[in-house]
Rosetta silent file (secondary structure, phi, psi, omega in degrees, C-alpha in Angstrom):
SEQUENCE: XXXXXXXXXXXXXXXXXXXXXXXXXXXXXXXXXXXXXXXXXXXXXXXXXXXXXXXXXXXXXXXXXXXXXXXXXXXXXXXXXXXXXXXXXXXXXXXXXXXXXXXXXXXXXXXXXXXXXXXXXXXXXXXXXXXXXXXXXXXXXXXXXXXX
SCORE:     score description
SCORE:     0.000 S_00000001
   1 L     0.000   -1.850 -152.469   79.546  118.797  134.432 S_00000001
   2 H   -93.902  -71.344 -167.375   78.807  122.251  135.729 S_00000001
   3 H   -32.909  -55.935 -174.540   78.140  123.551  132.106 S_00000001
   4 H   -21.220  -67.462  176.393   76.223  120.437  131.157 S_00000001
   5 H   -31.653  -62.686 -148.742   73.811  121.533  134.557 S_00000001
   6 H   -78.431  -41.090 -162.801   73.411  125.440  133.306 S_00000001
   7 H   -33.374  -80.850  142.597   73.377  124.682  129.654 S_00000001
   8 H     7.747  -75.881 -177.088   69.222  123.394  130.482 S_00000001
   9 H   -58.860  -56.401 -170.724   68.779  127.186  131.924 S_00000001
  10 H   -69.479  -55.754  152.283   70.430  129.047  129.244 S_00000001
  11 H   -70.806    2.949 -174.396   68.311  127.593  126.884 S_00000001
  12 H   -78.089  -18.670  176.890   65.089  127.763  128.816 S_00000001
  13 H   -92.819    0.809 -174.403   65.797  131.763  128.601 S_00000001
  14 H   -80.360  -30.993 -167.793   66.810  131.495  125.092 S_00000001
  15 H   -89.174  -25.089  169.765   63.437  129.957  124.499 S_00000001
  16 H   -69.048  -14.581  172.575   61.539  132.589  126.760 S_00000001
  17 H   -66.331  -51.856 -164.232   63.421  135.429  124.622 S_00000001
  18 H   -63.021  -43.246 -171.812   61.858  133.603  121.709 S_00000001
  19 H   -64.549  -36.237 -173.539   58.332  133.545  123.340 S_00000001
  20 H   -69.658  -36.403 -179.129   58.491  137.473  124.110 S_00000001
  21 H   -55.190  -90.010 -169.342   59.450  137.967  120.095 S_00000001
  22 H   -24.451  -75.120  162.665   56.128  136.184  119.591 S_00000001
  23 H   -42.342  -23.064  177.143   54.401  137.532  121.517 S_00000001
  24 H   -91.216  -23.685 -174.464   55.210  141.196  120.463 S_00000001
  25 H   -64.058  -37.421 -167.495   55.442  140.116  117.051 S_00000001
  26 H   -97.491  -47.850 -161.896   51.437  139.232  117.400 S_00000001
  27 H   -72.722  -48.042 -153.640   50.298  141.458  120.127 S_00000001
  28 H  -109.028   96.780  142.331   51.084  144.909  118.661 S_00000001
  29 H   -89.193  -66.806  156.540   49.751  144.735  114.893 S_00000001
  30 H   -10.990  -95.013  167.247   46.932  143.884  117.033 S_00000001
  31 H   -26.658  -62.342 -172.127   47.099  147.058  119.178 S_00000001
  32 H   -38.244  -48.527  179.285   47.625  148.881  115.553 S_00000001
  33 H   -45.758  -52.165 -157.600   43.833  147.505  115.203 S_00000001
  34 L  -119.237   37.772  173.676   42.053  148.837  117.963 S_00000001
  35 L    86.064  -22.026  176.424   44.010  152.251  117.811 S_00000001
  36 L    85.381 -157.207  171.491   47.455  151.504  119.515 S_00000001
  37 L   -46.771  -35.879 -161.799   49.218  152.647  122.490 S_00000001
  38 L   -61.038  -30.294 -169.527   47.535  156.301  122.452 S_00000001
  39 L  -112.929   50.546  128.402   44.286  155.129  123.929 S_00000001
  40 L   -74.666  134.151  177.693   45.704  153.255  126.534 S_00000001
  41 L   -53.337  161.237  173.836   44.822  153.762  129.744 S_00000001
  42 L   -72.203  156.711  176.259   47.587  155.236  132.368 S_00000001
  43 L    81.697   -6.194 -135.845   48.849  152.500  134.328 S_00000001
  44 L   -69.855  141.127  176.096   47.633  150.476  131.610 S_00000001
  45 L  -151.720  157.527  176.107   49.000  146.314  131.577 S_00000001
  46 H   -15.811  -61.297  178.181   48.817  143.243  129.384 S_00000001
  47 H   -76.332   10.946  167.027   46.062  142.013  131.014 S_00000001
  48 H   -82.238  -20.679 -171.256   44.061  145.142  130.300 S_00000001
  49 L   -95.057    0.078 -170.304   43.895  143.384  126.650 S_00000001
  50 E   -72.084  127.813 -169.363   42.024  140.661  127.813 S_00000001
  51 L    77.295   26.205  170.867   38.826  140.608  126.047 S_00000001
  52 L  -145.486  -10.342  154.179   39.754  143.401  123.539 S_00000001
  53 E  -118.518  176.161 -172.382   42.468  141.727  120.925 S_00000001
  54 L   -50.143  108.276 -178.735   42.073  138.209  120.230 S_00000001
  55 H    -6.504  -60.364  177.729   42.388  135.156  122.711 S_00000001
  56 H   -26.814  -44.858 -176.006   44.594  133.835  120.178 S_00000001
  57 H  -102.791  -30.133  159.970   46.884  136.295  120.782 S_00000001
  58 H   -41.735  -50.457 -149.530   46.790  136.920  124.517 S_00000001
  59 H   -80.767   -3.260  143.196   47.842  133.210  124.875 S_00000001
  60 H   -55.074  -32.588 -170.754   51.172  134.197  124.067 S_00000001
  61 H   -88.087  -34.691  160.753   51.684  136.848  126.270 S_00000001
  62 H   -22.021  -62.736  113.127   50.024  134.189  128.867 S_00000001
  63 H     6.882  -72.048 -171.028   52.903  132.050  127.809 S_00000001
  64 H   -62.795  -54.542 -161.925   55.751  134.672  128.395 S_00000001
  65 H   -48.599  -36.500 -163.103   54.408  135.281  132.313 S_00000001
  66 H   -61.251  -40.070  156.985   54.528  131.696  132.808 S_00000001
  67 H   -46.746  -32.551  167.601   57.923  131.497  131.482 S_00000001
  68 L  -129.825   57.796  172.939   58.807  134.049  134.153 S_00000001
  69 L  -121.481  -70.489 -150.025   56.915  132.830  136.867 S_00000001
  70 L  -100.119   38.262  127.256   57.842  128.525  138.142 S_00000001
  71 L   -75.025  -24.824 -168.436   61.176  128.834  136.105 S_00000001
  72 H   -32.410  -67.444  163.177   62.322  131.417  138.182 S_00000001
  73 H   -54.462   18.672 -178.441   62.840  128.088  140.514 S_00000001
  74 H  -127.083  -36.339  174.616   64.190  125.848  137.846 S_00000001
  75 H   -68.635  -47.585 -164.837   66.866  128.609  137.341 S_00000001
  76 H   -76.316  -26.549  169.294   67.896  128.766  141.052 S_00000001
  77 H   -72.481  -21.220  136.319   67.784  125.152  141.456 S_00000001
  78 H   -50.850  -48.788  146.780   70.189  124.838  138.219 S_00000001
  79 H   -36.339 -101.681 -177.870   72.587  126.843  140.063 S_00000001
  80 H    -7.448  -60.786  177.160   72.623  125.112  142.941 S_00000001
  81 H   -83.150  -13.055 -170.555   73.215  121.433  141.782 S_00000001
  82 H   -95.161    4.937 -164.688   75.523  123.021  138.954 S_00000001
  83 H  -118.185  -28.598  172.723   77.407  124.637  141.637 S_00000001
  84 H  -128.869   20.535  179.185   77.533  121.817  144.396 S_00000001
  85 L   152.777   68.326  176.010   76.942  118.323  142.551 S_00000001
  86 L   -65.374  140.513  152.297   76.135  118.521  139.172 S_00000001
  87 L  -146.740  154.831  168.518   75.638  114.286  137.712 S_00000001
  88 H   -43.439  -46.733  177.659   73.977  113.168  134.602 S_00000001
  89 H   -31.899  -70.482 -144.897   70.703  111.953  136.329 S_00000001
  90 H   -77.904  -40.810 -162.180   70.041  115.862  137.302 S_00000001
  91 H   -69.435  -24.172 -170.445   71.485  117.318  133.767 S_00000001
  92 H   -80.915  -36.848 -157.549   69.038  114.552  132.137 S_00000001
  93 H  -104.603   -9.313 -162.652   65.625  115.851  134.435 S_00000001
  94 H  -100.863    7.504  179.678   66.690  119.473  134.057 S_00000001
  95 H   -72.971  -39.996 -156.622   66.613  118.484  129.953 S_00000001
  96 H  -101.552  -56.572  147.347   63.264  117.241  129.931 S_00000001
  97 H     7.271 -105.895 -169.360   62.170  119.824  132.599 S_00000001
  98 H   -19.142  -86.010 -170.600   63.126  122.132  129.342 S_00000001
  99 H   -36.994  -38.793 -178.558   61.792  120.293  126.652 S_00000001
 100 H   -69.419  -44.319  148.001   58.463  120.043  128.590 S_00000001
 101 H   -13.903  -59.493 -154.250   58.402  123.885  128.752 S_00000001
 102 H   -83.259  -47.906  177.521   59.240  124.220  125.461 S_00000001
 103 H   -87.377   -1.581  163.461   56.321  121.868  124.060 S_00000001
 104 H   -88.627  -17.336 -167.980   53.784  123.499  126.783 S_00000001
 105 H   -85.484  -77.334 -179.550   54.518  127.030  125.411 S_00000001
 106 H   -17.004  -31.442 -178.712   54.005  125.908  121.914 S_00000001
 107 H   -91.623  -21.787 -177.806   50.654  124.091  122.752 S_00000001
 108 H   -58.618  -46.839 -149.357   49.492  127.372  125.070 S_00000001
 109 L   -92.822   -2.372  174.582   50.525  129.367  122.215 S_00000001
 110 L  -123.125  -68.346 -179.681   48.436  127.387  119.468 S_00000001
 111 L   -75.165  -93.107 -166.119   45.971  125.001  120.458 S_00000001
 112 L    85.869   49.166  162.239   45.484  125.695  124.270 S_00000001
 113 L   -62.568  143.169  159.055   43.276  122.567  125.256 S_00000001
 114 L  -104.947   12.261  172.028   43.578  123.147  128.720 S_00000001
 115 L   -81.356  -34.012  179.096   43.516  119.589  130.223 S_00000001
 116 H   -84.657  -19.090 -176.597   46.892  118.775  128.338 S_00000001
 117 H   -74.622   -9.152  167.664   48.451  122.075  128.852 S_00000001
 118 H  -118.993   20.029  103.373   48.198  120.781  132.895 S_00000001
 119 H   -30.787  -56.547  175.032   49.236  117.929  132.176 S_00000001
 120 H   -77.511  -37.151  173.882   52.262  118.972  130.359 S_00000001
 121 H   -52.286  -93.647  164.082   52.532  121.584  133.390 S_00000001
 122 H   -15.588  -51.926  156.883   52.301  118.684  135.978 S_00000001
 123 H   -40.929  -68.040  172.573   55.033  117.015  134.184 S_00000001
 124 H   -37.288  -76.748  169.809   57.257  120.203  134.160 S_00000001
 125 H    -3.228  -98.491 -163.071   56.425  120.216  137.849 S_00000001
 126 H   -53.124  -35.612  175.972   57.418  116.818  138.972 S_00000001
 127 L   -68.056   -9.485  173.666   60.517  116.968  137.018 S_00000001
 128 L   -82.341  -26.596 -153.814   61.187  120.567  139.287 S_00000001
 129 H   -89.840    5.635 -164.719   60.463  118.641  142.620 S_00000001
 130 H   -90.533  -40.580  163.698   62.903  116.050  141.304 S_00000001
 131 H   -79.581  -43.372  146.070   65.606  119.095  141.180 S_00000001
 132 H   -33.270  -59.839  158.071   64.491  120.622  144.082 S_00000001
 133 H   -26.341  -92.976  178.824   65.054  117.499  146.129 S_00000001
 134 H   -12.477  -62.107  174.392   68.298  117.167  144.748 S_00000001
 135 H   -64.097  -65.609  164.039   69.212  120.952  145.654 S_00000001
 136 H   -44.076  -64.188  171.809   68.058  120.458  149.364 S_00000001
 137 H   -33.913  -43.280 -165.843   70.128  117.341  149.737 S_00000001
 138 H   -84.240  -25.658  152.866   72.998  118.904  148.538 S_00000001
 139 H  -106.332   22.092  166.182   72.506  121.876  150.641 S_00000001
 140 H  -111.559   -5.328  172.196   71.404  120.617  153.351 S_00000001
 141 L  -114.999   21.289 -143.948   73.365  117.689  153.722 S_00000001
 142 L   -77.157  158.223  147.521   76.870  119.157  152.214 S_00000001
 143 L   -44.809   57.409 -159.105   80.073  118.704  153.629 S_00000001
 144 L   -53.180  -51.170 -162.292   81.564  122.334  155.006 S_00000001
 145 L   -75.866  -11.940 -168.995   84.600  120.584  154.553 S_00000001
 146 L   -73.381  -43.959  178.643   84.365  118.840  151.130 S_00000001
 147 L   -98.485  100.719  164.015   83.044  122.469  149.443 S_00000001
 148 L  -121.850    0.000    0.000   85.791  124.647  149.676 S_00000001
């Protein structure tokens, strides 16, 4: 069951690998546009492009931070339960957890209404606090003697 548990994680970074390809794939063409790298400023970040290549394309790189901001917690909480009580129930929420990710980057990264993309967020969410739970319980209620 412990693979079952990580499997969930390992693709949520396969699909954040995938998001950064996009995103670079799109962002520096862009750059290529408006002169490239040379006339960046020093110190110069992502979010330096806002309002100078396209929305369009920003909402990818939008997209990647979020991907490495509230998974961060989806990873450590995959650990946890895959490491001290992995069951279907949690391999099932850390699934959809995924999937909802997966269909929030895709709508960030095309449409980007933003009442469904927090929606789909809020979803993501509740399905974290469901694995978070889970992960306190197990380490906060464990057994010294049962995990050895």
């Amino acid at each position: 069951m412990q693979a079952q548990m990580l499997a969930p994680a390992a693709v949520l970074i396969g699909w954040t690998l995938i998001m950064l390809v996009w995103m670079a794939a799109t962002r520096l063409p862009a750059l290529r546009r408006i002169g490239g790298l040379k006339n960046a400023k020093p110190g110069g970040r992502g979010q330096d492009l806002e309002g100078v290549v396209d929305d369009r394309i920003n909402w990818k790189a939008h997209n990647y931070s979020h991907l490495v901001e509230q998974p961060t917690l989806f990873y450590a909480v995959s650990l946890i339960i895959a490491l001290l009580g992995p069951n279907p129930t949690m391999v099932l929420v850390a699934w959809i957890y995924v999937a909802i990710r997966i269909v929030h980057s895709i709508w960030q990264a095309t449409v980007n209404v933003v009442s469904v993309r927090f929606l789909l967020f809020m979803l993501s969410t509740l399905a974290l606090v469901v694995l978070a739970i889970r992960a306190l319980a197990l380490t906060l209620f464990a057994d010294p003697m049962v995990i050895q």
